[in-house]
N, C-alpha and C positions, 0 to 999 in steps of 0.2 A: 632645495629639492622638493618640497612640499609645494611651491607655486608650480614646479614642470607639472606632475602628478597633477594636482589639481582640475591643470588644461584635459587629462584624460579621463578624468572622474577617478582618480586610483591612491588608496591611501596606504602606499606597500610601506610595513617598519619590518625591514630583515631581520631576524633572530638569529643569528648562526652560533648563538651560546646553547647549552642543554646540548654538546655534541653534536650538532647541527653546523657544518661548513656552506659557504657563503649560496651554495644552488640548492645543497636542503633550505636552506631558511626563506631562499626565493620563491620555491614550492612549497612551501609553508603559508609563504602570506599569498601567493595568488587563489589556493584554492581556500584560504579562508577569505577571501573577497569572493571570489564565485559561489559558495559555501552562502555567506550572508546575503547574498544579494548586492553587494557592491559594485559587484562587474555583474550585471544582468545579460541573459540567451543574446546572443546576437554582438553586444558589443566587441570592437574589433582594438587588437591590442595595440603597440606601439612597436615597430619594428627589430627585431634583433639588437640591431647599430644601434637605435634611439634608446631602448632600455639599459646596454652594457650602458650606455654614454652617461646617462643621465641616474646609475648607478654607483658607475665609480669603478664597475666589475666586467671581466673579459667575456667578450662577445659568446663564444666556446660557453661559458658556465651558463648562461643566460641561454642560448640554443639548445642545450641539453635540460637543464631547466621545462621548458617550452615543449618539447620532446616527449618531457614524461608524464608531463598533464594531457596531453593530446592521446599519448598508451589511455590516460586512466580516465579520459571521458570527458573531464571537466572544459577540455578545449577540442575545436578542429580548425584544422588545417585545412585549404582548399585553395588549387593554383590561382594564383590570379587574386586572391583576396585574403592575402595573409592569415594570419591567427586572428580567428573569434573564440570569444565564450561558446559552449558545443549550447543547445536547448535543454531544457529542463523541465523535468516533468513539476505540473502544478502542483504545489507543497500541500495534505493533504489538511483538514480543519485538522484545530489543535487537538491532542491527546488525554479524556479526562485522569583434500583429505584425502579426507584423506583414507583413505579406504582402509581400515585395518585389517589384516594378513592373517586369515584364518590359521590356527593352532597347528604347524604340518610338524611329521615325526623332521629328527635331527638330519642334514643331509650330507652323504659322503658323497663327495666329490666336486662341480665347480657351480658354483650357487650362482647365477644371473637373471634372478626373478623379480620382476618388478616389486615395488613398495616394503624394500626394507632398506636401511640405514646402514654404515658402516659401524654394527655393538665395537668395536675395537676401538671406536672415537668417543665412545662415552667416558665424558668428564668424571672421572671415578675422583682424581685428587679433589678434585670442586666439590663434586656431591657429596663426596668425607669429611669436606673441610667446614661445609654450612650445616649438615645435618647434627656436628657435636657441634655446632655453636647454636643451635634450633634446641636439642636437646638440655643446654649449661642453661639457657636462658630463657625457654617460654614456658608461661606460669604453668600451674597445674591443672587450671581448670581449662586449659589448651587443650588437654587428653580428654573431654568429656565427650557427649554428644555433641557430633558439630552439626554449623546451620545447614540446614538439607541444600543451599548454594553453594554451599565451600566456604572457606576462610575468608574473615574480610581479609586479612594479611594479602594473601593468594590474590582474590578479586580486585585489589587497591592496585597491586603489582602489574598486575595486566593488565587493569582499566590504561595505567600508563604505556605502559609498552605496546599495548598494541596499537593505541594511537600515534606512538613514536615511530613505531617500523611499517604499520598496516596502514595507518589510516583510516584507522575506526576509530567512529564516536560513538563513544559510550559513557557508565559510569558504576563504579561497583555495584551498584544493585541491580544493573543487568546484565550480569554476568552470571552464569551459572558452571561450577565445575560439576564435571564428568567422568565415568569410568571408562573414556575410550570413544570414539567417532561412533558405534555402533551404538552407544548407549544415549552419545547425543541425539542421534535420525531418530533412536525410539521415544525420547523426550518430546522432541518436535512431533511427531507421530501423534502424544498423547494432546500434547497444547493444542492442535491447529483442531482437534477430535475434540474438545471441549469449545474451544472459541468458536467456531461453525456449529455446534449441537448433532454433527451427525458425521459418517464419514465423507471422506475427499479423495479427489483423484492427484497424484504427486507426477510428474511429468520427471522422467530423469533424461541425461542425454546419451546418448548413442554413437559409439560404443558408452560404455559407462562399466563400471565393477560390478558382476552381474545382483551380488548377493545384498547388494542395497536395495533394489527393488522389489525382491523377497523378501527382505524384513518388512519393508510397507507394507505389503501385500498380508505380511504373517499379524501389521498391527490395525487390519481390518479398512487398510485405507483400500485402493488402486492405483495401480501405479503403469503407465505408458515412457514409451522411447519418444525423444524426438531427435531426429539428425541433426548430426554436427558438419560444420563446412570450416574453411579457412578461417572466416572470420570467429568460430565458437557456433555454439547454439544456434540455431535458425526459429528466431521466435518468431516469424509468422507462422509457423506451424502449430505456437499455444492454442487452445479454444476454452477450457471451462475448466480449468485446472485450478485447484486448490495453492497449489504449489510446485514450484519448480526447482530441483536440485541442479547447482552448477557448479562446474571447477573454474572457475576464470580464469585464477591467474597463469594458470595451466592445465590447458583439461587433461584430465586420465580418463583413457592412455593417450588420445591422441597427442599433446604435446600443445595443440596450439591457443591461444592467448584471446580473450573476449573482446574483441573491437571495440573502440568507443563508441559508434555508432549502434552498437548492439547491446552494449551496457545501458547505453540510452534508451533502447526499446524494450529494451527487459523492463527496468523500471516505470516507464510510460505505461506498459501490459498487466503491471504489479496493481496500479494506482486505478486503472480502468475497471480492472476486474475483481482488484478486493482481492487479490490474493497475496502471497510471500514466497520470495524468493530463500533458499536456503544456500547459503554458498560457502563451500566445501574448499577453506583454503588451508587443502592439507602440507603443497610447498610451497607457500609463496615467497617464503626468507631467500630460498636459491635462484635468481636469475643472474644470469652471466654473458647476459649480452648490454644491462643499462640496468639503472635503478632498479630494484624488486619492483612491479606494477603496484598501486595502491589497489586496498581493498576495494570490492563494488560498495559496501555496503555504506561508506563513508559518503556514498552521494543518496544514499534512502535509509535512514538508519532508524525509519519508521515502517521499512517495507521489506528489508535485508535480516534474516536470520542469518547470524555470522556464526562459522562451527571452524575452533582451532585445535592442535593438538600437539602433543609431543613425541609421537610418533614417530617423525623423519628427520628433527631437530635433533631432539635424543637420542629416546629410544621409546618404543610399541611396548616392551614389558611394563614402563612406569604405568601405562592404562591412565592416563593423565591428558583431558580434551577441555572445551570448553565451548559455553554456549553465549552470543551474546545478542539477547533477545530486545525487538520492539517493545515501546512502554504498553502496548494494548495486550501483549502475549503473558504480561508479569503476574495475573491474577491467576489464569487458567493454567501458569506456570506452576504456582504455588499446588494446587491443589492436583496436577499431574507428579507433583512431588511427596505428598503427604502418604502414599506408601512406598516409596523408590526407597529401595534398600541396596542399591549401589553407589554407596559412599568409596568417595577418595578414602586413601589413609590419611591421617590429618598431620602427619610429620611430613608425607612427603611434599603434602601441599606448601608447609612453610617453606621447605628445603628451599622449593622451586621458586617460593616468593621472595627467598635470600639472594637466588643467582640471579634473580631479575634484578632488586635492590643493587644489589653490589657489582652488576657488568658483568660479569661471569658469563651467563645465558648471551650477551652479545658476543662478548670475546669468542665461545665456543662456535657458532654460529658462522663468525668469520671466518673461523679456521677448518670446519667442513668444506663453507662456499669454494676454499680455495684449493682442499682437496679435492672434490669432487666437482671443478671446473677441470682440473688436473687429468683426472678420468674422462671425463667426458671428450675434450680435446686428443685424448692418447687414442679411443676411439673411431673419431673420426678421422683421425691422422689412420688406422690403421684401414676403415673402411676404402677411404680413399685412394690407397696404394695399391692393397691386395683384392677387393671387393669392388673392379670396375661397374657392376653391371648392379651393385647396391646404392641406397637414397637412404640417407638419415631423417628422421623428422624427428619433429620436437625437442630439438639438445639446446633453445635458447636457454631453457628452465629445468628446474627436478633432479634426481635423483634418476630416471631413465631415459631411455631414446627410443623410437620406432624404425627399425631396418625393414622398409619394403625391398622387396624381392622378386627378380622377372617373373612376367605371367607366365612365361614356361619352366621356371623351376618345378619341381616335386612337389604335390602338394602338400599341404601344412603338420597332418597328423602323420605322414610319414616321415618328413623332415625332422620334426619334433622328437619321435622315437631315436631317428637316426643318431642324434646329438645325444639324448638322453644315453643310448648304450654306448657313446662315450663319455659319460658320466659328465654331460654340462642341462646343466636345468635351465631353460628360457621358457617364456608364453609366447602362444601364439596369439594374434591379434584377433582370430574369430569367436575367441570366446569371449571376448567383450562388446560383440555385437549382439541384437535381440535376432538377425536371423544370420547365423555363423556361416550360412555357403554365398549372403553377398558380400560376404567381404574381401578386403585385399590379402595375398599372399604375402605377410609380414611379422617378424617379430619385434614382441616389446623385452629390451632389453635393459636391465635393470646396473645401473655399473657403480653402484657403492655398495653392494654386499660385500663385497670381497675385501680382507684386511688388503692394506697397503703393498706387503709385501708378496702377495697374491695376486695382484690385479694382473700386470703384467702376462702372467703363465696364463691366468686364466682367457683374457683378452686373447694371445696364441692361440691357446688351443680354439674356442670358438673359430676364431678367421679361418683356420686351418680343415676343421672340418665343415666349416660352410664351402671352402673350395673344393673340397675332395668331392663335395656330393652336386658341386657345379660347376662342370670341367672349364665351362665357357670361363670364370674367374680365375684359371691359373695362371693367365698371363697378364702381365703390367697395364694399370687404364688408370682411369679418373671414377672415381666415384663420387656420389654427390650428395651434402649432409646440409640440410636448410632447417631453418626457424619454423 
């Protein structure tokens, strides 16, 4: 097999051990050839047929394979000229969110608000069962001052995992733990504020969670919208930006997924201007249409400030994020650190770096995905039967969806009320716009708050008075729920 390969320039050894099955490990070795430069911009692959053939492995795994490099940038497709390597921005000289969910009182009645998790699916038996064996077992000078990064335990844990699930390159010493997505942007806030020597302008996108842009704003940066289209971000739109915050693997709220072609221009705009990307991958573990997308930052991991969390895995109480910084950002890290006195608790850090160790944090992971693929499907089965004249967005991914809604329905704030005095809580989509009256008449609906045994009722009632208050949806149609 090594003389076929050769005729292509391609030196693929599949791994499908370390829990990797035979199309992870295919995507494993192709973008560590695109990655090294093996497969250089341009070169064009070997056909579907010719790779299963000359693999040994079914057409199907190879196609999907192929598929989810071309999602994460590393390839494109173009009719007429098969798979290439996608371009790459020049490698730069060498080197010497997830939005968290402001504090609301407890709420009675049907919770369908974006960016909270199913607390009911939190790993309580796991969490009990590592944290007495954290506690039987790590020394005592475990409980002292810890390093203002977090545990190496913790960091060592993630550096692995996230390169397993994400596709980030890293290595524990660029990682930094957090007290929460909020605590991460003001880190970065303080680093990009000493690496420049002065303030910077942060570019968020639009819609976006409005209250990330007021933290910049509150840590002396500036901070601007840029629109978001089908493909994500519209970076021709960048100019002298410091920095630009993104959700790729799903934008919030919109729902939709950063292009390869636009991943590739983000980073080209990164490398041009000296600036850094921050990219906010508050769900990327949930996709339910193909593979979770890889991280951006695994193709600039000199230009990608990568921000994770546990917020939507878990749970938002743990206040457990993470930062995983360029080698240029580690100094001015350090010394944006030297009076941060938002330390993790240092038990919970190891806890978290036992369920990583041990699969636990995988296992749980798959068994949300599969609940709340569960929900979401129930959904749009419901949108679609009783909600002719509704349009789902974004249920490829997340934990929410986007119901736009005819341009003649009622508008927003009275809708919202309407629902609300029957006790169901939704957002409206303009208030994640910078100007809330051009936007669409739509709600972002949130459908893993609700315990299991709840979803259902609450799912009812929703449908039910969205039809009461738009007569045109009481009779039988098709409604329509896209990616």
């Amino acid at each position: 097999m090594e003389d076929k390969w050769s005729r292509w320039g391609l030196d693929l050894h599949l791994r499908p051990g370390a829990g990797r099955g035979l199309r992870a490990g295919l995507e494993h070795a192709l973008r560590d050839a695109v990655r090294s430069g093996r497969l250089p911009p341009g070169t064009r692959l070997p056909s579907s047929r010719t790779l299963a053939h000359d693999l040994g492995i079914s057409r199907g795994t190879v196609t999907q394979a192929l598929d989810q490099l071309v999602a994460e940038g590393y390839l494109e497709s173009k009719s007429r000229s098969g798979i290439r390597v996608a371009p790459r921005p020049a490698a730069p000289p060498t080197e010497t969110t997830q939005p968290s969910p402001v504090t609301l009182p407890p709420v009675r009645g049907i919770d369908l608000r974006s960016g909270f998790p199913d607390l009911a699916a939190f790993p309580r038996r796991e969490w009990l069962a590592a944290t007495r064996h954290i506690l039987q077992t790590a020394p005592n000078t475990a409980l002292g001052y810890p390093d203002r990064t977090g545990t190496i335990e913790l960091r060592q844990a993630l550096a692995e995992y996230l390169g397993r699930v994400r596709g980030v390159i890293t290595t524990p010493a660029h990682i930094v733990i957090c007290a929460g997505y909020a605590h991460a942007l003001r880190l970065v806030c303080q680093v990009l504020h000493h690496h420049i020597a002065c303030a910077g302008m942060f570019a968020f996108e639009d819609p976006t969670e409005p209250d990330y842009p007021r933290l910049v704003e509150q840590m002396g940066h500036r901070a601007r919208r840029i629109a978001v289209d089908r493909d994500g971000l519209i970076v021709e739109a960048l100019t002298n930006e410091t920095a630009v915050v993104v959700t790729p693997a799903h934008q919030y709220p919109l729902g939709v997924t950063l292009s390869s072609a636009r991943r590739v221009e983000l980073v080209s705009w990164a490398r041009r201007a000296d600036g850094f990307i921050v990219e906010d991958d508050y769900d990327g573990e949930f996709r339910y249409d193909r593979q979770p997308v890889g991280a951006l930052q695994g193709m600039a991991p000199d230009r990608v400030i990568y921000v994770g969390t546990t917020s939507k895995t878990i749970a938002p109480g743990l206040r457990l994020a993470w930062l995983v910084l360029p080698s240029s950002l580690m100094i001015p890290l350090r010394e944006a650190t030297r009076w941060d006195e938002s330390y993790v608790n240092v038990i919970d850090q190891l806890v978290l770096a036992r369920l990583i160790q041990t699969g636990e944090l995988d296992r749980h992971v798959r068994r949300c995905r599969t609940r709340y693929r569960r929900r979401r499907d129930l959904l749009g089965k419901a949108v679609t039967r009783q909600l002719p004249h509704g349009r789902l967005f974004g249920i490829a991914a997340g934990l929410h969806a986007v119901l736009r809604l005819p341009a003649d329905a009622d508008l927003e704030v009275p809708l919202l009320g309407y629902l609300a005095e029957r006790g169901i809580l939704v957002e409206g989509i303009s208030s994640f716009y910078h100007r809330p009256e051009e936007s669409p008449l739509a709600l972002v609906i949130g459908y893993a708050t609700p315990a299991d045994h709840a979803y259902s009722s609450a799912l009812s009632a929703l449908i039910n008075a969205l039809r009461e208050r738009m007569p045109g949806d009481n009779a039988a149609g098709c409604g329509r729920w896209e990616s």
